[in-house]
N, C-alpha and C positions, 0 to 999 in steps of 0.2 A: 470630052475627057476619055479617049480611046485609046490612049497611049499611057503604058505601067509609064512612062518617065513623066507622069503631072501627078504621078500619085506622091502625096506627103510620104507614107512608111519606107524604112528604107531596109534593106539587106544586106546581109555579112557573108562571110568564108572565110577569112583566111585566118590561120590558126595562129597560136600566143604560146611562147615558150615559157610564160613566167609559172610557178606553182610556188604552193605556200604552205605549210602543211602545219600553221602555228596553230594554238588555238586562239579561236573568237575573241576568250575572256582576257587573254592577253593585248587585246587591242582599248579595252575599256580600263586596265586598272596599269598607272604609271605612276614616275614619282614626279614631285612639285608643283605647285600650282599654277595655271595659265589659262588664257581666257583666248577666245578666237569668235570673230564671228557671232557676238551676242550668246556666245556662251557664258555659264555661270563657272566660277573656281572651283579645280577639283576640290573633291573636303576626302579626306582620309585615304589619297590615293585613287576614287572614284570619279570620274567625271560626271558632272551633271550637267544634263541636256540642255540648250538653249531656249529659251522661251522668247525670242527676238530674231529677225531677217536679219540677215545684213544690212540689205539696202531699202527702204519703203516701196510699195507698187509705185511705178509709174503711170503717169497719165494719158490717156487713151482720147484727149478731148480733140487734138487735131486729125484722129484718122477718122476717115470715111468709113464706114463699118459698110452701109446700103451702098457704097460704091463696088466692094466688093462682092457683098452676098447676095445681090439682085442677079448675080449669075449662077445660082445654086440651088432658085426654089425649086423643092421637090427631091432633090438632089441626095444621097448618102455622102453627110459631108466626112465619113472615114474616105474617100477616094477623091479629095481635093484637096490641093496643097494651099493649108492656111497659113495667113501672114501670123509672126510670132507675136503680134500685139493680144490675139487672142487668150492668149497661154495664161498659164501661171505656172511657176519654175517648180514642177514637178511632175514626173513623167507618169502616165496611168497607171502600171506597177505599185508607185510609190498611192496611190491614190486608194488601189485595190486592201493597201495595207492600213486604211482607215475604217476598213470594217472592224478593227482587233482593239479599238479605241476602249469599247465597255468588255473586253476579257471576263473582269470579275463575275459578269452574272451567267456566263460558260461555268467558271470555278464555284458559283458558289451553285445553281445544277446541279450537277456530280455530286453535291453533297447532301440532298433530299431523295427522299426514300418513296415520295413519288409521283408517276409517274407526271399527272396533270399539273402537279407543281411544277416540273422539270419542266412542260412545254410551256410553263408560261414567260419563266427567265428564257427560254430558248426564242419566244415570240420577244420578248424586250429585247434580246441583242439581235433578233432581226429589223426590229424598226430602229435600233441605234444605231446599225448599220450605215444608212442612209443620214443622221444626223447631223455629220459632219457637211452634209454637201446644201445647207441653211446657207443662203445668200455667197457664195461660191460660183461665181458667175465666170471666173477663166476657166479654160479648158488647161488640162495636162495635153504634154505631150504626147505625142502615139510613143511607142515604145519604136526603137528598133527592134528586126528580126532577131534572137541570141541575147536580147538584154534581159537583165536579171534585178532581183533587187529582193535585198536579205535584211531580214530585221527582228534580232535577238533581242529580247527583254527578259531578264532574268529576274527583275522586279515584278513582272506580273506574271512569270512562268511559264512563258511560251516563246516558240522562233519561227519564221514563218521564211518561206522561199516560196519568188515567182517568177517567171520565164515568157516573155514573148514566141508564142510554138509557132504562130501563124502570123502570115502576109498578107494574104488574100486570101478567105477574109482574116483581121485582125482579129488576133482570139489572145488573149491572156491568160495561164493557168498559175493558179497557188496554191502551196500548202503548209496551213501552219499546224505548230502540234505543240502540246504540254510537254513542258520539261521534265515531269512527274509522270507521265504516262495514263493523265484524266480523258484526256479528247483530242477528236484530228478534225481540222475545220481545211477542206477542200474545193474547189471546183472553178471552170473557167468560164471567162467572162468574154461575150462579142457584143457590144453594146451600135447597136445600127443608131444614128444620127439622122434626122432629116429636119431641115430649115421649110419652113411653111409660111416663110413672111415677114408673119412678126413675132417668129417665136420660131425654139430648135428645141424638136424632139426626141430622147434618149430612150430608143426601145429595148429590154434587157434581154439577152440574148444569156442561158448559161445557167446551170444550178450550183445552187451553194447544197454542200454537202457539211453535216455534223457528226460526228459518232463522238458520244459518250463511251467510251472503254469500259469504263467500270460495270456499267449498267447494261452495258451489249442492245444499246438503243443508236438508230441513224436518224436523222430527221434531215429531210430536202428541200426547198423551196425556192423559187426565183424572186427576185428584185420589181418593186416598182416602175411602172414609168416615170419619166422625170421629164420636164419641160420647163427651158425658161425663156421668158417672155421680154418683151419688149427690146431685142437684139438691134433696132433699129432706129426707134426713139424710145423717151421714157425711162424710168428708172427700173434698170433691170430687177425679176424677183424670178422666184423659186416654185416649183408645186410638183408634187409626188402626188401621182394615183395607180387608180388599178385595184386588181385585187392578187391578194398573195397568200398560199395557200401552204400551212407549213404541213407536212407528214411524219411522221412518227412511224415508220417502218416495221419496230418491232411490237407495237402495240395497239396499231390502229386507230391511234386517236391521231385529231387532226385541227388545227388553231387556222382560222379563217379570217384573215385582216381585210377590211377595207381602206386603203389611202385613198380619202374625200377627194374629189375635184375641186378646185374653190368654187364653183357653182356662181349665177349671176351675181349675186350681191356678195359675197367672200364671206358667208356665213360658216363653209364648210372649212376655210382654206386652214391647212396643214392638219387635221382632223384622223385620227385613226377610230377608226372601232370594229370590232370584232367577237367572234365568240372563239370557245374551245371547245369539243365535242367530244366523247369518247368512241372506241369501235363499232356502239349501235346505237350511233349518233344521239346520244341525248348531249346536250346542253350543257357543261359541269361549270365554265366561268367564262363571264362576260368581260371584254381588253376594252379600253377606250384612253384616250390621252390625245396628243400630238407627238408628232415624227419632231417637230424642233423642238420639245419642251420636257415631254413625261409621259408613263404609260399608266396605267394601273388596271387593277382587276377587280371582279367585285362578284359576288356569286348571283345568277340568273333569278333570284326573286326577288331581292332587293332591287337588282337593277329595274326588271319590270313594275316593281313599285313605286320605284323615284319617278320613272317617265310617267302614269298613272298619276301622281300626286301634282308634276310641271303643267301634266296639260288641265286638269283643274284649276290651280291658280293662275293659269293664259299664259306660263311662261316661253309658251311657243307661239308668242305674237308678233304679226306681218308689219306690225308699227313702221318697222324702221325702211323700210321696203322704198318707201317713196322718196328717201332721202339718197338714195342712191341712182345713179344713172346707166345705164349702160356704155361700153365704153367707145370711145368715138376713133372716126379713122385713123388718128394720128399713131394709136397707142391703147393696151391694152394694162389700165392701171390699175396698180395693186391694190384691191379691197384694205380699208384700213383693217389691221390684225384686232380679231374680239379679244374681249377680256381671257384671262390663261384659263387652264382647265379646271373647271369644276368638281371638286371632288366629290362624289356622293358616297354619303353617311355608312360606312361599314365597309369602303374599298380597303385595298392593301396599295402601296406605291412599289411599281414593280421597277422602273428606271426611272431618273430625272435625267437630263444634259447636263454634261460639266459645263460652267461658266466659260466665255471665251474672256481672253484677255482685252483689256482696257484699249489697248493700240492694235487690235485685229482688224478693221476695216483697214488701215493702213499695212495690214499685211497681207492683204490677197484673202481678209477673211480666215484664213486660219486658226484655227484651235492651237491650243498647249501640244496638244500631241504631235499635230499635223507639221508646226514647223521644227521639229527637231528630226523630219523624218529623212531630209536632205544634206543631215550634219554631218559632215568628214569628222571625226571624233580624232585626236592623235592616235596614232600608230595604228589605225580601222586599215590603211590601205594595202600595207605588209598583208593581210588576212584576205580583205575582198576580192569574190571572182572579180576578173576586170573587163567582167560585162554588168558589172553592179549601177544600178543606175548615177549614185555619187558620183562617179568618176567621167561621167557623160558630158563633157563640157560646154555645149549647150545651155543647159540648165542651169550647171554652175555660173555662168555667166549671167544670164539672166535674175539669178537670185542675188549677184552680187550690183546689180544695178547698171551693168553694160551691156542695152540691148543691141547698139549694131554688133559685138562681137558674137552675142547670142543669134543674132541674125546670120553674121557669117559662117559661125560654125553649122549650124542648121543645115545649110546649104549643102556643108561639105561635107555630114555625117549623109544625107541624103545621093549626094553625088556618085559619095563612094559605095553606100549601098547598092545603087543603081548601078553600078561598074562590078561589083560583087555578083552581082546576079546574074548580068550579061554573061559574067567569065563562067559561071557554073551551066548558064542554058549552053555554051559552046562547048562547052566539054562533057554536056549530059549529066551533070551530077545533081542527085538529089541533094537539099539540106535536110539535115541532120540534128532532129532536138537533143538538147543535150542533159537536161535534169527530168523532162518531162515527156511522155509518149502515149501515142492518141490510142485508148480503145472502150470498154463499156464500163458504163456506169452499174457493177453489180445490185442497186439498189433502183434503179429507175429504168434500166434496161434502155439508157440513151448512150451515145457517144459524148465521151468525155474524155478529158487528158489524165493521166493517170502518172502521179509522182514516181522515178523511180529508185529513187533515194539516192545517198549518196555526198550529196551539196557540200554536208558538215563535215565532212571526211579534208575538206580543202585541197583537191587535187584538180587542179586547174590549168594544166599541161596542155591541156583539148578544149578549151576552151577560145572560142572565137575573136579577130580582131576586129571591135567596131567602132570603136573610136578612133 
């Protein structure tokens, strides 16, 4: 793989005369009622979001998966071009915008007066963060270079824009902000990929940035690892670990998660716990839950009293130990899930998961959120830059249940990328981000992309053609 023309991501150049200068909200509210696409009827002129695909996943049962990836172990699979069976019909942009799922516990933050309260909702929307990606076994797309992808919600108060900056390596940057002017939730994402067998691992590359406005507080932290298993045989499953260490910039307290390993027997599997410390370091509250279920909190003496009172009555017995086996060459299977999280006697619940829909395994797994994040809305396209990912045909395709056209487009968004690039290496030209630009993280003193505003303005003149 020494050759940029085997790599999946592809590149742009050439420029788009369309501009639009409407606003957003004009794209959400029209008259009549109509339905499209497992959308629900407007009610009062508002459209409301679909809760349904178009088309159901398709079946992955006649392709060879180990014919494929048996050339990759070890491998950074961002820099091999994967067959579209992989996918699921949304592109990494669109995927990045599933952090913004639990908003409210941002909004309700901003509204406590202090400070260790504040990082504990800010610790729950960092383990909801990753919620969404509970049994979510396709890949998104890579982005192309110049793709974009915008997602206003006036219902929960915020709008967020993100940008493909980077080729080589794949870097994705976004930022969303309060429509009120509570918080700016920023920072970009290079998630490094490597196949090991029988399992692909997503190492997080990228911090996520917070500021609370109000409060003139920042908080930073990076992402778990994620791995999932059984890419080969067996029924694919999920697991988040690591440890993830949130900051609080302007007051030096600091929230210390552990995402469990499932460990030999899956006693640990989807498991979070952690503490919160103040600037000299004592202890103020202890987190424990799961990343796919609920978090809670509970104050450091209580907690060490429950552990204290479990191990008296043997509640930490090996019992089951023998009932379990290790796993065998074939396949690395999923510990049966323990009973949900126990709550102990005097916690607070800081997040639950929203229920997923009845017909989500038939959707790529998806949440309520998650599949309205690809919906052409009427009159959305008059307004969208037209490197928005919607408009990507690709995906559209694919969401609509025609993978060879999904296949052929692919090809050709790719083609042309690779023709895009050639003509700028001949002619010496740099590319040129267009919403976003690389420089420091004034809070971590790292390299970061830095929004430069603008996006909502809808001037879209300069903007690139990649479709």
């Amino acid at each position: 793989m020494n050759s940029e023309e085997e790599f999946y991501d592809a590149e742009t150049g050439l420029e788009s005369d369309d501009s639009c200068e409407v606003s957003f909200k004009d794209a959400l509210v029209y008259e009549g009622k109509q339905t499209s696409n497992g959308s629900a009827h407007s009610e009062n002129g508002v459209w409301e979001r679909r809760t349904t695909l178009p088309a159901p996943m398709f079946a992955r049962n006649n392709f060879s998966v180990w014919g494929f990836l048996k050339k990759c172990i070890g491998m950074e699979l961002s820099k091999i071009t994967m067959p579209i069976l992989f996918n699921e019909p949304l592109s990494f942009l669109q995927r990045i915008s599933e952090y913004m799922e639990h908003t409210y516990l941002i909004h309700k933050a901003c509204t406590l007066s202090d400070s260790i309260d504040r990082m504990q909702l800010v610790a729950a929307f960092a383990v909801s963060a990753v919620a969404s990606q509970w049994d979510r076994t396709g890949k998104p797309f890579n982005p192309l270079l110049g793709e974009t992808y915008e997602l206003v919600r006036e219902d929960e108060g915020y709008r967020l824009i993100s940008e493909q900056v980077s080729h080589h390596p794949p870097i994705s940057a976004f930022h969303a902000q309060s429509l009120n002017q509570d918080f700016e939730f920023h920072g970009s994402i290079y998630p490094k990929l490597k196949f090991w067998g029988k399992s692909v691992e997503a190492e997080p590359k990228g911090t996520m940035t917070l500021e609370l406005l109000k409060h003139r507080e920042v908080y930073t932290w990076t992402n778990p690892f994620c791995c999932v298993h059984n890419v080969i045989l067996g029924k694919l499953w999920i697991e988040q670990y690591g440890t993830v260490e949130i900051v609080n910039h302007s007051t030096g307290d600091k929230c210390i998660l552990n995402f469990k390993p499932c460990g030999m027997f899956g006693k640990e599997l989807h498991k979070v716990e952690g503490h919160i410390q103040d600037k000299s370091k004592k202890k103020r509250r202890i987190l424990y839950g799961k990343w796919t279920e609920c978090l809670y909190c509970v104050e450091p003496k209580v907690y060490e009293a429950n552990k204290k009172a479990e191990k008296k009555s043997g509640g930490d017995s090996k019992k089951h130990k023998q009932e379990q086996s290790a796993a065998g060459d074939d396949a690395d299977e999923m510990p049966e899930v323990q009973e949900t999280v126990t709550m102990i006697p005097g916690s607070t619940l800081l997040w639950r998961i929203t229920p997923r829909p009845a017909h989500s395994a038939q959707m790529y797994n998806f949440t309520n959120f998650t599949m309205s994040l690809n919906e052409l809305e009427p009159g959305m396209e008059k307004v969208l830059a037209p490197t928005d990912c919607r408009l990507r045909p690709d995906i559209r395709a694919m969401e609509n249940g025609d993978i060879d056209a999904a296949s052929t487009e692919k090809d050709r968004l790719e083609e042309k990328q690779r023709a895009s690039r050639r003509e700028r290496a001949k002619d010496e030209e740099d590319w040129s981000n267009r919403w976003f630009h690389q420089g420091t993280n004034p809070h971590t003193g790292a390299q970061d992309w830095i929004y430069v505003g603008g996006y909502f303005d809808r001037k879209f003149t300069d903007c690139p053609n990649i479709y």
